[in-house]
N, CA, C and O atoms as CSV, one atom per row, in Angstrom:
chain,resi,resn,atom,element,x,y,z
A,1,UNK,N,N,47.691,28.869,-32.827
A,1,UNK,CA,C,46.244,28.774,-32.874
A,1,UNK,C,C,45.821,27.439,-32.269
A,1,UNK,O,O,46.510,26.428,-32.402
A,2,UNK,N,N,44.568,27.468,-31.543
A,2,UNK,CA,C,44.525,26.378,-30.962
A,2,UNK,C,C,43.147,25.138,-31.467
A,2,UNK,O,O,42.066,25.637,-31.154
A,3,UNK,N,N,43.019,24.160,-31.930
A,3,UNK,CA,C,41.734,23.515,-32.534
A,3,UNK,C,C,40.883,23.621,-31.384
A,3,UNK,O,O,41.042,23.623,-30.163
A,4,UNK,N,N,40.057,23.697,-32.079
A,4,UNK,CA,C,38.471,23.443,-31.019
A,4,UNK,C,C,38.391,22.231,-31.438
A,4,UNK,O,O,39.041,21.906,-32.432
A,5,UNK,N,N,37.603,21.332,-30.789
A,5,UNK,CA,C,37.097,20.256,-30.836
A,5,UNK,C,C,35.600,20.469,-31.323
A,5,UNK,O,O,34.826,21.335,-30.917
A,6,UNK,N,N,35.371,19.542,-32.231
A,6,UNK,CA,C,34.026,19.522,-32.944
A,6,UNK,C,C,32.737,19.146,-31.851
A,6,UNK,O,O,31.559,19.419,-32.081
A,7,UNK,N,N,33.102,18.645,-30.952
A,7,UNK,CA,C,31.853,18.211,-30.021
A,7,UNK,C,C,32.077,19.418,-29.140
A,7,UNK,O,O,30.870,19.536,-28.929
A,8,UNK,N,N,32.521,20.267,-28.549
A,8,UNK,CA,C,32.399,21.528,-28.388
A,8,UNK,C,C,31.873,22.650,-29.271
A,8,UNK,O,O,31.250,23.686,-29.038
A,9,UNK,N,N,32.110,22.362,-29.817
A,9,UNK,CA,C,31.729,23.241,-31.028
A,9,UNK,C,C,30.029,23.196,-31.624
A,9,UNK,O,O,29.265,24.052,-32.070
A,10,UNK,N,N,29.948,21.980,-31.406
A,10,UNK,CA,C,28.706,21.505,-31.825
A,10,UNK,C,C,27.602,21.666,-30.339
A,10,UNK,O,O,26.424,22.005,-30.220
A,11,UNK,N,N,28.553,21.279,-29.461
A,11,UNK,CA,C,27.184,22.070,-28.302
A,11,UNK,C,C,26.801,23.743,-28.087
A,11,UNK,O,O,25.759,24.242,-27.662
A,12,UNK,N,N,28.248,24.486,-28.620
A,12,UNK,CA,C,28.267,26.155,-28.212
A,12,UNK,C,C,26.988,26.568,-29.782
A,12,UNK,O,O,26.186,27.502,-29.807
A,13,UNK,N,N,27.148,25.832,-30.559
A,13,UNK,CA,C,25.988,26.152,-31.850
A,13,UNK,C,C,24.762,25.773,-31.338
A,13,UNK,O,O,23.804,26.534,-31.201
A,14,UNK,N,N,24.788,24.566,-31.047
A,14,UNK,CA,C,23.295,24.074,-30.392
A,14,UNK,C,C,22.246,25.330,-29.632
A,14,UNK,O,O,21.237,25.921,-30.018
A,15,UNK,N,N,23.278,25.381,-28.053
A,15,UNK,CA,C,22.838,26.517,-27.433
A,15,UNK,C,C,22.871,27.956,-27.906
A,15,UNK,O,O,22.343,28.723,-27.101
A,16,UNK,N,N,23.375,28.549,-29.052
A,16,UNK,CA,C,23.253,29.680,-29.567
A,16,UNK,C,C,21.679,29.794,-30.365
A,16,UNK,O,O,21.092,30.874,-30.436
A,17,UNK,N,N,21.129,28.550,-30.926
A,17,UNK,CA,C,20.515,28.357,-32.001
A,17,UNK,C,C,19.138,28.419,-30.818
A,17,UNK,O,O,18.099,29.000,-31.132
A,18,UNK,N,N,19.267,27.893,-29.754
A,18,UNK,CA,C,18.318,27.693,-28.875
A,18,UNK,C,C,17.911,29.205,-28.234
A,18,UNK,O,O,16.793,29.381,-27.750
A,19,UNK,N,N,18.689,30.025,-28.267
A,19,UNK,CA,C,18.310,31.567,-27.761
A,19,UNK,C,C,17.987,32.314,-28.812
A,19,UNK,O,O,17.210,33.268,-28.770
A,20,UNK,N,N,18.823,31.735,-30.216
A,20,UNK,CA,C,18.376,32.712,-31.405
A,20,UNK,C,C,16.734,32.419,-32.084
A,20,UNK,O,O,16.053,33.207,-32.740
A,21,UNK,N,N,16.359,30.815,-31.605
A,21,UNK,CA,C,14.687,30.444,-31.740
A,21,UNK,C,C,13.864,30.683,-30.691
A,21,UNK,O,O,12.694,30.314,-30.796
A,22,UNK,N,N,14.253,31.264,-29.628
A,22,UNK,CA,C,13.159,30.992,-28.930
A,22,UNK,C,C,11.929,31.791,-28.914
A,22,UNK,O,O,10.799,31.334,-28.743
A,23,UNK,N,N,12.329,33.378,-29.160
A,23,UNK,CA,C,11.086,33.950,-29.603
A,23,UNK,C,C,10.076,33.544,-31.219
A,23,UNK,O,O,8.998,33.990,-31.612
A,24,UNK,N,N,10.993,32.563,-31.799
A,24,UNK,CA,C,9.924,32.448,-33.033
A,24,UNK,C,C,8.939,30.899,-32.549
A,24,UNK,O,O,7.980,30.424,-33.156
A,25,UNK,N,N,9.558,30.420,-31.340
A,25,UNK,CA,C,9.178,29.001,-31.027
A,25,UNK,C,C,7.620,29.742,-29.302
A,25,UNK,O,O,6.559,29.295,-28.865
A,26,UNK,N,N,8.434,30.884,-29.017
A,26,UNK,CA,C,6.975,31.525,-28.261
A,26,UNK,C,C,5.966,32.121,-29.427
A,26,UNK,O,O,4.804,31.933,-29.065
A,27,UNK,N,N,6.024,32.659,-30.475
A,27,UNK,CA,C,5.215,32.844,-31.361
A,27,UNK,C,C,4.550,31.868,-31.937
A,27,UNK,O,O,3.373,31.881,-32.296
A,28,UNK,N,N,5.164,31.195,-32.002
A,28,UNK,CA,C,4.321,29.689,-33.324
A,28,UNK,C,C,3.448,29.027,-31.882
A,28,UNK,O,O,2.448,28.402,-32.236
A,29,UNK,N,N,3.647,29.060,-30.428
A,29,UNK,CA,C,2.906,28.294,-29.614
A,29,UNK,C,C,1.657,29.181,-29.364
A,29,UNK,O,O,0.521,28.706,-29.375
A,30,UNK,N,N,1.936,30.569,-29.124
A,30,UNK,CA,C,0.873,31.649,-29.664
A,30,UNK,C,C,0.043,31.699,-30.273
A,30,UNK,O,O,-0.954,32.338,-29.935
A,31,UNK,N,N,0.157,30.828,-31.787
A,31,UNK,CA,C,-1.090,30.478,-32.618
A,31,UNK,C,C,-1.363,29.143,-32.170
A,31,UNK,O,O,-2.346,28.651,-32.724
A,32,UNK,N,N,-0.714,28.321,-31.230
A,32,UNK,CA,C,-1.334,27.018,-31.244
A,32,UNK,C,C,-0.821,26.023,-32.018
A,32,UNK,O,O,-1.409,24.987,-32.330
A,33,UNK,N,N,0.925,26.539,-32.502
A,33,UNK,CA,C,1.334,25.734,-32.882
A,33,UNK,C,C,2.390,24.735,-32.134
A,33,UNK,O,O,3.043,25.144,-31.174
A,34,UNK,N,N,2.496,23.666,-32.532
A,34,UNK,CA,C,3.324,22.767,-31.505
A,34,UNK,C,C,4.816,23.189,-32.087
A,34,UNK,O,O,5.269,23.169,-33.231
A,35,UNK,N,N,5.198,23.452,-31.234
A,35,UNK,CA,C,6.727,23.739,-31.467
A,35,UNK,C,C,7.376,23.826,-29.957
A,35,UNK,O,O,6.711,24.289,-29.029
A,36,UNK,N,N,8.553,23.409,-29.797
A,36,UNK,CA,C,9.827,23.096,-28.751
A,36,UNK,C,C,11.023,23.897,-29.381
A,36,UNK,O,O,11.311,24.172,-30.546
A,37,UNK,N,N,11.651,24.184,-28.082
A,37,UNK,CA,C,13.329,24.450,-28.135
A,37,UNK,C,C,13.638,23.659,-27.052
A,37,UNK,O,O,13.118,23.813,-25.947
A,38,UNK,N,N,14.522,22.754,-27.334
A,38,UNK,CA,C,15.388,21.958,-26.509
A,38,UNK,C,C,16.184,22.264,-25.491
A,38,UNK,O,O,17.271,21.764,-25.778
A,39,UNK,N,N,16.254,22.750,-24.565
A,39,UNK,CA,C,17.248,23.214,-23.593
A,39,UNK,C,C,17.578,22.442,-22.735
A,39,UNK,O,O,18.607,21.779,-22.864
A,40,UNK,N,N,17.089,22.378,-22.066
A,40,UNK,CA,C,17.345,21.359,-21.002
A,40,UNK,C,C,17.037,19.981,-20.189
A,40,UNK,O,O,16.655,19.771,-19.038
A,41,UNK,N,N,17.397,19.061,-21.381
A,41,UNK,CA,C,16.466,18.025,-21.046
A,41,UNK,C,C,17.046,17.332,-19.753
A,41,UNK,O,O,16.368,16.472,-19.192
A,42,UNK,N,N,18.309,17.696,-19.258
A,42,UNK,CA,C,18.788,16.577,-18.084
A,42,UNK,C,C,19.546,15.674,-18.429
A,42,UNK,O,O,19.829,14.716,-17.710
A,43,UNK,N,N,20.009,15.879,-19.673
A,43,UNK,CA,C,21.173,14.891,-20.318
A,43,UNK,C,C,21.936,15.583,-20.270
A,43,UNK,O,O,21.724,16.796,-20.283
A,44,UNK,N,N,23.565,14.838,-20.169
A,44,UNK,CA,C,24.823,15.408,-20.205
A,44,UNK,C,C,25.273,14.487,-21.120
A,44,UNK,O,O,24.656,13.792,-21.928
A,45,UNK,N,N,26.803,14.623,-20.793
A,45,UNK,CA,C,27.767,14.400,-22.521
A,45,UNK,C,C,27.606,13.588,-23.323
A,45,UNK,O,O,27.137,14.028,-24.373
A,46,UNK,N,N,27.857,12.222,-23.283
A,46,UNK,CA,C,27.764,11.979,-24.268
A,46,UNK,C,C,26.253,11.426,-25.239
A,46,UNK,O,O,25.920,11.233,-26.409
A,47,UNK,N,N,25.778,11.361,-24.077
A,47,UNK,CA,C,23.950,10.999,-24.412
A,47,UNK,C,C,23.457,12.461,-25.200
A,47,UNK,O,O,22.785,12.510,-26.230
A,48,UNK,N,N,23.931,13.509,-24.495
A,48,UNK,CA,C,23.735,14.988,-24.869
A,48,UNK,C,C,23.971,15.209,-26.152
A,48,UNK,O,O,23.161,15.409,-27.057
A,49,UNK,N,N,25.793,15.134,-26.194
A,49,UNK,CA,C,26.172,15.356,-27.911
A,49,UNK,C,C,25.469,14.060,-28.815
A,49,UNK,O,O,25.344,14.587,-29.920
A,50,UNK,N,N,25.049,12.934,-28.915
A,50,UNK,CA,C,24.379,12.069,-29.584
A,50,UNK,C,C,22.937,12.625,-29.896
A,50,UNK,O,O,22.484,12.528,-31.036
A,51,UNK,N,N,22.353,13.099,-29.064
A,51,UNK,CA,C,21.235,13.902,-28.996
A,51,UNK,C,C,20.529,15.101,-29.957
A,51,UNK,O,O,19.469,15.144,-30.580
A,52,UNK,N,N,21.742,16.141,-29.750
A,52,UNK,CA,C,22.492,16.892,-30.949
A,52,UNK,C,C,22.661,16.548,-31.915
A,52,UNK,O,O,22.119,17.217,-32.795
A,53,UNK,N,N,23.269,15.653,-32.242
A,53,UNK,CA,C,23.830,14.873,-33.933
A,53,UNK,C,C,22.651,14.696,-34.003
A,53,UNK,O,O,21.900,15.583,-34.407
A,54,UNK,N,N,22.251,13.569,-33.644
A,54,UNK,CA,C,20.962,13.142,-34.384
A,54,UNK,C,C,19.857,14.527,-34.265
A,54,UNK,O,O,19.752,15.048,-35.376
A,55,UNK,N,N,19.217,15.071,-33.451
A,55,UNK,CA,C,18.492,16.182,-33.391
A,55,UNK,C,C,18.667,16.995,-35.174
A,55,UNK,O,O,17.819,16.949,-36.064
A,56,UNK,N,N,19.979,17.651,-35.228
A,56,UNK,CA,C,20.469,18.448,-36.484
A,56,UNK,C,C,20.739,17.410,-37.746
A,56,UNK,O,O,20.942,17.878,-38.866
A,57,UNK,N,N,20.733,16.133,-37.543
A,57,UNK,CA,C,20.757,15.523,-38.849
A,57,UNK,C,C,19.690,15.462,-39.489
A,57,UNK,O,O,19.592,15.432,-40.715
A,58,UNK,N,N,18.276,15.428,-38.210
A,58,UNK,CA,C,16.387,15.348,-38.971
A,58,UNK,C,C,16.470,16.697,-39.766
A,58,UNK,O,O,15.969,16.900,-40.872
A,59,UNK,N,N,17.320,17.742,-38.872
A,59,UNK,CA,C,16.599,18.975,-39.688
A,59,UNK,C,C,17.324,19.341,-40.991
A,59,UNK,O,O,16.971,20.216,-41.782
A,60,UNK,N,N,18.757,18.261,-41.125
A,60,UNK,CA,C,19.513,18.829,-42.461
A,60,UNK,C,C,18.421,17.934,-43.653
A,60,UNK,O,O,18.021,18.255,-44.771
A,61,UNK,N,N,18.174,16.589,-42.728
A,61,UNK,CA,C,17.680,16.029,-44.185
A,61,UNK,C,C,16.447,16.678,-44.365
A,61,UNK,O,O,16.147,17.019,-45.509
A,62,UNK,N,N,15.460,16.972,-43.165
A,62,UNK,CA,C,14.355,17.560,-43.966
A,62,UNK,C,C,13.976,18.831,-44.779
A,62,UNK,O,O,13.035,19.036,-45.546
A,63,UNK,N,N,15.477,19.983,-44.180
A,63,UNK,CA,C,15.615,21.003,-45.487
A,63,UNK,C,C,15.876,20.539,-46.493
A,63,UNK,O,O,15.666,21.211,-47.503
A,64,UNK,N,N,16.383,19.334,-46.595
A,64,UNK,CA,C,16.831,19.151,-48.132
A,64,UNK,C,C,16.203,18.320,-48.877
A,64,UNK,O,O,16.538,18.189,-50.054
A,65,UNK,N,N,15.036,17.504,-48.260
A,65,UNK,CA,C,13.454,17.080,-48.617
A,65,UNK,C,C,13.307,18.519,-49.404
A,65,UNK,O,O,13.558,18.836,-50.567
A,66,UNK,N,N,12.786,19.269,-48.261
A,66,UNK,CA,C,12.066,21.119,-48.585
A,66,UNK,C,C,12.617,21.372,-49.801
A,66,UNK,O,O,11.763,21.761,-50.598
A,67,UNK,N,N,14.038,21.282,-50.387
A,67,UNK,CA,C,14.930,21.977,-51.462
A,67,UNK,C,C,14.530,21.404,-52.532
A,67,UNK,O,O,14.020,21.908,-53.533
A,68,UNK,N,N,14.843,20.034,-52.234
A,68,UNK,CA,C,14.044,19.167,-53.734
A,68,UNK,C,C,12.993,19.743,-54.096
A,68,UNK,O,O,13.091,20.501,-55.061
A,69,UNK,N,N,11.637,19.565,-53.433
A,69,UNK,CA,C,10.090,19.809,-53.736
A,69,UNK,C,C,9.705,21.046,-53.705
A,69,UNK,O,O,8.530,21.368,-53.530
A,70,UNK,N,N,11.083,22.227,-53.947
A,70,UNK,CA,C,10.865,23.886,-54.003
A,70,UNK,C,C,9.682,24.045,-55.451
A,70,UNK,O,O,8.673,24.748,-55.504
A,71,UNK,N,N,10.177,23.246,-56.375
A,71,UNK,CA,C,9.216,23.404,-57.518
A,71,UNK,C,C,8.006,22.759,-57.592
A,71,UNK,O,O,7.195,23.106,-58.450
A,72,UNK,N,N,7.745,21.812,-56.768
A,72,UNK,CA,C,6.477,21.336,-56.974
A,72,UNK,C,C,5.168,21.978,-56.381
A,72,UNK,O,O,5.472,22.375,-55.256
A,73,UNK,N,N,4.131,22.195,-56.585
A,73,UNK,CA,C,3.207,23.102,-55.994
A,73,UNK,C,C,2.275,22.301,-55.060
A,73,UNK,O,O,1.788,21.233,-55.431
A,74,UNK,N,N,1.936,23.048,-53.341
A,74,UNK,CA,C,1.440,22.191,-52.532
A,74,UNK,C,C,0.208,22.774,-52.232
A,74,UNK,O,O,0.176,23.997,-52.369
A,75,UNK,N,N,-0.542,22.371,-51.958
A,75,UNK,CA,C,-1.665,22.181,-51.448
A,75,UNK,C,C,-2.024,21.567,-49.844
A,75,UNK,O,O,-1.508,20.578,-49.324
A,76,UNK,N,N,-3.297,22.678,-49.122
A,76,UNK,CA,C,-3.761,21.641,-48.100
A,76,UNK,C,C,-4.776,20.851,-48.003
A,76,UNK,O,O,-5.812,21.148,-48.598
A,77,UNK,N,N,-4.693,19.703,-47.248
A,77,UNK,CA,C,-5.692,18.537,-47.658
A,77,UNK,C,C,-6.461,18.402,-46.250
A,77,UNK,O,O,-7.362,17.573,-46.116
């Protein structure tokens, strides 16, 4: 069996995640909402995979902001 390398691995998820959002990221711009999918900014490796890390680290911590404050009740202001 052969290891994958994690920075491979982590770009073939990236770009999967980017075809599996893109129709919910043409919908949300539909109502006028601001939303992006990242594809192709013109960066390569290692600026690229840094890009990535950090990119998926905003969205782990801010689901897990979201997870904490599941019980608290929100309101718009």
């Amino acid at each position: 069996m052969q290891a994958v390398l994690p920075k491979v691995r982590l770009e073939e998820t990236f770009e999967r995640k980017l075809f599996k959002y893109a129709g919910l990221v043409s919908n949300c711009q539909q109502v006028r909402w601001r939303a992006r999918a990242f594809s192709n900014l013109g960066i390569e490796g290692e600026r690229k995979r840094r890009f990535i890390h950090s990119t998926t680290d905003v969205a782990e911590r801010a689901s897990r902001w979201l997870w904490l404050k599941r019980e608290e009740s929100w309101s718009h202001k």
